[in-house]
N, CA, C and O atoms as CSV, one atom per row, in Angstrom:
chain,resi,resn,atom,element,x,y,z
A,1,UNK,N,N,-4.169,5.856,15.025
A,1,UNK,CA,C,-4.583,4.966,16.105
A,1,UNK,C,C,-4.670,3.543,15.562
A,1,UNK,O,O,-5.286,3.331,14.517
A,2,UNK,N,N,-4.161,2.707,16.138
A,2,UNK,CA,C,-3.828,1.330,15.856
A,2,UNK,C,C,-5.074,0.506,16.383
A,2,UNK,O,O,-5.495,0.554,17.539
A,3,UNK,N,N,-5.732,-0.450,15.092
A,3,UNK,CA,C,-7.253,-1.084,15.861
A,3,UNK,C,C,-6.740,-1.887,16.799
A,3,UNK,O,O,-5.566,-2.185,17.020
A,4,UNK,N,N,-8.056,-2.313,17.503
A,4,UNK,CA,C,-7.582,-3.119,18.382
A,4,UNK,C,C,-7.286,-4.997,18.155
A,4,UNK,O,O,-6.633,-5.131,17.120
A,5,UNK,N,N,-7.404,-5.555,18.421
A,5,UNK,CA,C,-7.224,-7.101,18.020
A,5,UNK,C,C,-8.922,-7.482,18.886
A,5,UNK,O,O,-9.201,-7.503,20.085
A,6,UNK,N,N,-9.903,-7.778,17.474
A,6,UNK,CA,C,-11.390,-8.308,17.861
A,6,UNK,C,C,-11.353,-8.737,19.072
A,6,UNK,O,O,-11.439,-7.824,19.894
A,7,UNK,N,N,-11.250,-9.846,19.534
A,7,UNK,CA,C,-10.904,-10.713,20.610
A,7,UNK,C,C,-11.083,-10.224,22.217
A,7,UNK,O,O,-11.560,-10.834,23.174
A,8,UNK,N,N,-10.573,-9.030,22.131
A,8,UNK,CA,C,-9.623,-8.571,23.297
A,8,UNK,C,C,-10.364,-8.330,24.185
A,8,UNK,O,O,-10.255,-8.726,25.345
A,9,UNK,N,N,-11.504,-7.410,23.571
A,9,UNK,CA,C,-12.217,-6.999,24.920
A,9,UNK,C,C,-13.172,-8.815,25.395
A,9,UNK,O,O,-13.215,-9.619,26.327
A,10,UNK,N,N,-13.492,-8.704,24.651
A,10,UNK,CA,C,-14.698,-10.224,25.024
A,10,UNK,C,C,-13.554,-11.456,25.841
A,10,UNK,O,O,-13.777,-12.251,26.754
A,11,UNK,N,N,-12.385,-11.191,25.097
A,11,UNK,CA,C,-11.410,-12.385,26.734
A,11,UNK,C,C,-11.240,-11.623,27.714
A,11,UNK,O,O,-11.145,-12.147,28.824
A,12,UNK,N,N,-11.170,-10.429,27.609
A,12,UNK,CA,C,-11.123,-9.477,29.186
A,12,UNK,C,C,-12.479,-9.478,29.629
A,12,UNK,O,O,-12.613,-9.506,30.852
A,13,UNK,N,N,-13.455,-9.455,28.980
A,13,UNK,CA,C,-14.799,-10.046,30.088
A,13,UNK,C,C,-14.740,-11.383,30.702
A,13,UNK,O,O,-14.863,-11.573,31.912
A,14,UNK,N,N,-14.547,-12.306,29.821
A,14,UNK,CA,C,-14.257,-13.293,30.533
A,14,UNK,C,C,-13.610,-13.636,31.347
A,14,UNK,O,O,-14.037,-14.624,31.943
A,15,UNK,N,N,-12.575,-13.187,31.717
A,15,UNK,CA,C,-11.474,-13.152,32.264
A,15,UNK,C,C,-11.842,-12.962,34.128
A,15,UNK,O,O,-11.627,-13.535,35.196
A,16,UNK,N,N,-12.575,-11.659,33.525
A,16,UNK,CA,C,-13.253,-10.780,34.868
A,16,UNK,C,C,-13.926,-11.757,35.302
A,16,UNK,O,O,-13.734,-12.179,36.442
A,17,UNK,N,N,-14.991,-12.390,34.340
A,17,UNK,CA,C,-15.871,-13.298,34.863
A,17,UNK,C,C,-15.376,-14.562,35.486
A,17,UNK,O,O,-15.878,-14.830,36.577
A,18,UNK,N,N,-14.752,-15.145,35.148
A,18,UNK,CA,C,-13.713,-16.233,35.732
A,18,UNK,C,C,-13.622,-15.588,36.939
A,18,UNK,O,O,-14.565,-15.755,37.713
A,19,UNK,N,N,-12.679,-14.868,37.293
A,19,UNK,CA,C,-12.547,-14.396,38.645
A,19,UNK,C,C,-13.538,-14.480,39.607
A,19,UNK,O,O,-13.640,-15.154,40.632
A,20,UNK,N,N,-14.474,-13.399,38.901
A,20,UNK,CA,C,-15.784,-13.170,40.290
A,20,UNK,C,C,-16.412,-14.710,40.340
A,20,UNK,O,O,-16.986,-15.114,41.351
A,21,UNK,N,N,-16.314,-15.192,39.640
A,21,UNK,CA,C,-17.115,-16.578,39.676
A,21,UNK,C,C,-16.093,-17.440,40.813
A,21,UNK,O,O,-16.611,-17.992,41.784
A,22,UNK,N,N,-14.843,-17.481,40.618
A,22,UNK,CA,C,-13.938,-18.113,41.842
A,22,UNK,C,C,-13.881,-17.266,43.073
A,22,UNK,O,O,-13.954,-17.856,44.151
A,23,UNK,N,N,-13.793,-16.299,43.064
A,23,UNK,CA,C,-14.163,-15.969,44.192
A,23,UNK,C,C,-15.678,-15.962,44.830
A,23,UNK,O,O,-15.752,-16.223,46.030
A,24,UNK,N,N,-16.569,-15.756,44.303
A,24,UNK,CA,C,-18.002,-16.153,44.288
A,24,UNK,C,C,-17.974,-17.585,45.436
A,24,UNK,O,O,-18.595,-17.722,46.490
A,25,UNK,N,N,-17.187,-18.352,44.879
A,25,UNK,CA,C,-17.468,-19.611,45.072
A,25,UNK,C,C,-16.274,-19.965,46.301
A,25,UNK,O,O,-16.413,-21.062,46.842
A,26,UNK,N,N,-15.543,-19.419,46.595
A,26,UNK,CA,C,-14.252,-19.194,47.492
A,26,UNK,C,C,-14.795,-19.058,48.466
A,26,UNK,O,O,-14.378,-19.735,49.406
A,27,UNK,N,N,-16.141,-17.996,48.743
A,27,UNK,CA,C,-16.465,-17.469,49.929
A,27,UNK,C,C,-17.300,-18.672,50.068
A,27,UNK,O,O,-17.879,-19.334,49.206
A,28,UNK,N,N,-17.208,-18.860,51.847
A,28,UNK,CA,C,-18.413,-20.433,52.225
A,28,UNK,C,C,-19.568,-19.050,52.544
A,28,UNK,O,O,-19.418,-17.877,52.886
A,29,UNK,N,N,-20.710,-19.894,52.231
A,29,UNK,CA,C,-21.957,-18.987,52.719
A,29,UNK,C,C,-22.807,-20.430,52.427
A,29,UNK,O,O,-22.221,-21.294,51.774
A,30,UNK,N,N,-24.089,-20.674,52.875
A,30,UNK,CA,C,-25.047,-21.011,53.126
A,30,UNK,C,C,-25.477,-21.527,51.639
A,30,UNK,O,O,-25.678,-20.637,50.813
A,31,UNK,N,N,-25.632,-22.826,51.236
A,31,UNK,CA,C,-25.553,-22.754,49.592
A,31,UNK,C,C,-27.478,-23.154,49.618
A,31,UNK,O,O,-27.744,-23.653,50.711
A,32,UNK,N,N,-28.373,-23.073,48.975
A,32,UNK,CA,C,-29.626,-23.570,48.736
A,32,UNK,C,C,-29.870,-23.749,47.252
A,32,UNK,O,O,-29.190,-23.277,46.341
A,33,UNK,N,N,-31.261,-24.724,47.130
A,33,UNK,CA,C,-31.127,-25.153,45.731
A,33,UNK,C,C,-31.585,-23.860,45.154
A,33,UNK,O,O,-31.138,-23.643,44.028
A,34,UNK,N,N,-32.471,-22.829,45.716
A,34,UNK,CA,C,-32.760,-22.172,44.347
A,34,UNK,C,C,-31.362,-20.595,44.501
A,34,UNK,O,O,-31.626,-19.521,43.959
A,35,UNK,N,N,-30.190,-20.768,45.188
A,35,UNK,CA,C,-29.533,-19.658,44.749
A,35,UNK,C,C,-28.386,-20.516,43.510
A,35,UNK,O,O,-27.810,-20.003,42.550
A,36,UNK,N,N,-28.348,-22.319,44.102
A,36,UNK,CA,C,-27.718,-22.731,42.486
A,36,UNK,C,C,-28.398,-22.734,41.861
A,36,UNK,O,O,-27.830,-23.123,40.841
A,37,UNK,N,N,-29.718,-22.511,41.553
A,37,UNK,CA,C,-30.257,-22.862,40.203
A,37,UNK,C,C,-29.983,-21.278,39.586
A,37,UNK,O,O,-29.590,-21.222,38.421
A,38,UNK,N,N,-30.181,-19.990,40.336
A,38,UNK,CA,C,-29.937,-18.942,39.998
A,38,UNK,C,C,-28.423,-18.496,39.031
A,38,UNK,O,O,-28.294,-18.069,37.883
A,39,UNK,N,N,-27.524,-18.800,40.010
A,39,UNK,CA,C,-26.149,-19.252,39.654
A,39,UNK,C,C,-25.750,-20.024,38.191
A,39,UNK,O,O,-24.921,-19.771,37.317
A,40,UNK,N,N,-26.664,-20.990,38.355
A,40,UNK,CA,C,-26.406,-21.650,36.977
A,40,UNK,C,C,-27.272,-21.168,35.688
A,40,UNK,O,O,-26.826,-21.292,34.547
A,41,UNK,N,N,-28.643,-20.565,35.988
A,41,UNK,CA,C,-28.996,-19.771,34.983
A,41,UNK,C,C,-28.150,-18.193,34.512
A,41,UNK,O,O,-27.880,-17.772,33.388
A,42,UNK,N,N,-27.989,-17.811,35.369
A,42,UNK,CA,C,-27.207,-16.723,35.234
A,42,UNK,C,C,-25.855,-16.855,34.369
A,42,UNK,O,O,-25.569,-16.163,33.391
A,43,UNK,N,N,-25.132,-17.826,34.900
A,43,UNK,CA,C,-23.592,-18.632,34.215
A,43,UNK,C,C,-24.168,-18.715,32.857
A,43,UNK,O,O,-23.600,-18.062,31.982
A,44,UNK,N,N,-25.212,-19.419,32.541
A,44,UNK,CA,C,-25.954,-20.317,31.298
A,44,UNK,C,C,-26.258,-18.986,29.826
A,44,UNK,O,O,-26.211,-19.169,28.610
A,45,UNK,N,N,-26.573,-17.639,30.667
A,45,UNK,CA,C,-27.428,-16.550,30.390
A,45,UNK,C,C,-25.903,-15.895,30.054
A,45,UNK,O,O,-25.798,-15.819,28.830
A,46,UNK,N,N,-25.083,-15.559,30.512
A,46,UNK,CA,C,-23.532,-15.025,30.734
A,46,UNK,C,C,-23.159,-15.696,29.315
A,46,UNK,O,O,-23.237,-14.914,28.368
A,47,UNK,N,N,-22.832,-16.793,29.064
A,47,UNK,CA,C,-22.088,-17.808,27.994
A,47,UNK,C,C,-22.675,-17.732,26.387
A,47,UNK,O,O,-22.002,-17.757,25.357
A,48,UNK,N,N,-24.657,-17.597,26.573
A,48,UNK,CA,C,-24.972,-17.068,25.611
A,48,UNK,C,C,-24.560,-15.979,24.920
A,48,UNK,O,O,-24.038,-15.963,23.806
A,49,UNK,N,N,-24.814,-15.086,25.617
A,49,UNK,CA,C,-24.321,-13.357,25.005
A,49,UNK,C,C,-23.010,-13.609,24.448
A,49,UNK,O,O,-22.701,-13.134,23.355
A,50,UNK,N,N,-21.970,-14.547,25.340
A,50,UNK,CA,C,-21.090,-13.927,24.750
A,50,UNK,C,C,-20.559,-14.713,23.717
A,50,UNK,O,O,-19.456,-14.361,23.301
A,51,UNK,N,N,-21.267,-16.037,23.029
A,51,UNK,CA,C,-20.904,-16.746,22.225
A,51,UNK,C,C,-21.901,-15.692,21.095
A,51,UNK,O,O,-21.488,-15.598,19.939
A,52,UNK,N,N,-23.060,-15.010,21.449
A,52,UNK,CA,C,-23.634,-14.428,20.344
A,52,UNK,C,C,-22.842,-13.263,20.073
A,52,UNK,O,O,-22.787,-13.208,18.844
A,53,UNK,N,N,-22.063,-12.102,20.661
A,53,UNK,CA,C,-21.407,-11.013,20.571
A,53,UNK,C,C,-20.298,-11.943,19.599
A,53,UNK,O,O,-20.113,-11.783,18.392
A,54,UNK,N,N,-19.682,-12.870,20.415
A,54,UNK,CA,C,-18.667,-13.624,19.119
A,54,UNK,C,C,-18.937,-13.671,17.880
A,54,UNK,O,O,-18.370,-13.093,16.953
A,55,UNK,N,N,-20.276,-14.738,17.861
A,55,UNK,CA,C,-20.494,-14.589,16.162
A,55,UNK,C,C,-20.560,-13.521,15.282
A,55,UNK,O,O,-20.040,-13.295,14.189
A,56,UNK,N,N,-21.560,-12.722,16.238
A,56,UNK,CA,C,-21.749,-11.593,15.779
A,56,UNK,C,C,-20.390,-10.435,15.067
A,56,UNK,O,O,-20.543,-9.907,13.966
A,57,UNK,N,N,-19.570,-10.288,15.629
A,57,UNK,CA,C,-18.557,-9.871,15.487
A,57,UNK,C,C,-17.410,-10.557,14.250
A,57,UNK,O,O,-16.669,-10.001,13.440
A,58,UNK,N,N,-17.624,-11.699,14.493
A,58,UNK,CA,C,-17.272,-12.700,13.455
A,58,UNK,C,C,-17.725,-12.443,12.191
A,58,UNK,O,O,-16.910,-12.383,11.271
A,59,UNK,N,N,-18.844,-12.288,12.006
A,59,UNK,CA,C,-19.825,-12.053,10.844
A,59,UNK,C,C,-19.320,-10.684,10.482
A,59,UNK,O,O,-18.730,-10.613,9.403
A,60,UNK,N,N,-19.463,-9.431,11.288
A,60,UNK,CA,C,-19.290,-7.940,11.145
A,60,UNK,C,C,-17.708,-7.857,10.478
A,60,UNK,O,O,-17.472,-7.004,9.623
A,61,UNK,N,N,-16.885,-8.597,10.833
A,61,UNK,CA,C,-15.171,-8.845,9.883
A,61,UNK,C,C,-15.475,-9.126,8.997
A,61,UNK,O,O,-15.142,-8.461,8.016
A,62,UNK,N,N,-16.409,-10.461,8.843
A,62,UNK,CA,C,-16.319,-11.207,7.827
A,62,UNK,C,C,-16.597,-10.813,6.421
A,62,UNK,O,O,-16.003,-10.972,5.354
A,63,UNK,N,N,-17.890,-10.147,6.849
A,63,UNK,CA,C,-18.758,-9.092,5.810
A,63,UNK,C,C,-17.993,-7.993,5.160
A,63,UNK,O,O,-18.033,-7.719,3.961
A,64,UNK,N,N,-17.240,-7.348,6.147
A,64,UNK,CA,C,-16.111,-6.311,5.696
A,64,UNK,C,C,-15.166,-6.401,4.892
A,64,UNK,O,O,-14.841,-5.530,4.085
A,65,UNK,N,N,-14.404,-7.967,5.122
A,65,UNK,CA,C,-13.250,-8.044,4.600
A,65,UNK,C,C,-13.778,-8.495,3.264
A,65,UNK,O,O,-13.033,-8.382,2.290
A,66,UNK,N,N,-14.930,-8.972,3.124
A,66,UNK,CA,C,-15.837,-9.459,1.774
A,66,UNK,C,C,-15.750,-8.165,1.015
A,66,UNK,O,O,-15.227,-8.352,-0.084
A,67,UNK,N,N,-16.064,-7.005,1.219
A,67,UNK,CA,C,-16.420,-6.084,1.026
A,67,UNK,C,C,-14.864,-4.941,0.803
A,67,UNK,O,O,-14.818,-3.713,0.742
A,68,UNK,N,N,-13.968,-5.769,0.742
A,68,UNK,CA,C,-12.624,-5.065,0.350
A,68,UNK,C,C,-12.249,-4.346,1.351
A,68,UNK,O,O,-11.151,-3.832,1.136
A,69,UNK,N,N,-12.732,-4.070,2.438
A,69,UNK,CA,C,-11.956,-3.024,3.733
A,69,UNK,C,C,-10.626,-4.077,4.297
A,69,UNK,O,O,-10.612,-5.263,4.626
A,70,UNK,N,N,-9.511,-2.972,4.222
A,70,UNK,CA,C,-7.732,-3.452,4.456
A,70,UNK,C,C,-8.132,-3.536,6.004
A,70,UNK,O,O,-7.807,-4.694,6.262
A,71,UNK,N,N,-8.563,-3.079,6.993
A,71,UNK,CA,C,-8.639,-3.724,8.505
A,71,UNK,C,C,-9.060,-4.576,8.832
A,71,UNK,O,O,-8.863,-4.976,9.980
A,72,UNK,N,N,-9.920,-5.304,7.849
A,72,UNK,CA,C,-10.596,-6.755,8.325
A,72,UNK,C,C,-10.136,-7.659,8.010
A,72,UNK,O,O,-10.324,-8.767,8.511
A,73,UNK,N,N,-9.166,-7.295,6.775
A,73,UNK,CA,C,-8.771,-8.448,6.455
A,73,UNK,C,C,-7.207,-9.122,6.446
A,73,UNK,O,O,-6.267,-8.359,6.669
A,74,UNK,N,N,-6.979,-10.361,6.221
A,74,UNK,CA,C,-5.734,-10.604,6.274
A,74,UNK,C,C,-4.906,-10.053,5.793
A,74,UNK,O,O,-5.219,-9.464,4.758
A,75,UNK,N,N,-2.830,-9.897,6.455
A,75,UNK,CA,C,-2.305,-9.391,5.591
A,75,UNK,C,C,-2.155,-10.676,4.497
A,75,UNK,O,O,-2.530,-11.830,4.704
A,76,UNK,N,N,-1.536,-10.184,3.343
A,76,UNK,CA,C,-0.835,-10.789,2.563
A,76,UNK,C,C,0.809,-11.136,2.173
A,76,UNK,O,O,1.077,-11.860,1.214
């Protein structure tokens, strides 16, 4: 079984998320300040995780390929 490329799933969340967020915003409905403030905490709350799953993941290669494992690290 062939790994996958790190990346992949976390741009396919995003990806998803992009979407529902344009369509979210596509539909007219009734806008008030506290469903944008919701909206924008939520967006704000969304961007964290996934810049921390990044690092995180970043670090979890990084450590590995430190550590001599052939999947983490570059070819040569």
């Amino acid at each position: 079984m062939e790994p996958k490329v790190p990346g992949v799933l976390q741009r396919g969340l995003c990806t998803a998320y992009s979407l529902a967020s344009a369509l979210y915003i596509a539909v007219p409905r009734p806008t008030t300040l506290s469903r944008s403030w919701i909206v924008f905490l939520l967006d704000q709350a969304r961007t964290s995780v996934a810049i921390t799953f990044g690092s995180v993941a970043c670090y979890i290669l990084l450590s590995l390929g430190n550590k001599g494992f052939e999947i983490a690290t570059f070819p040569r």
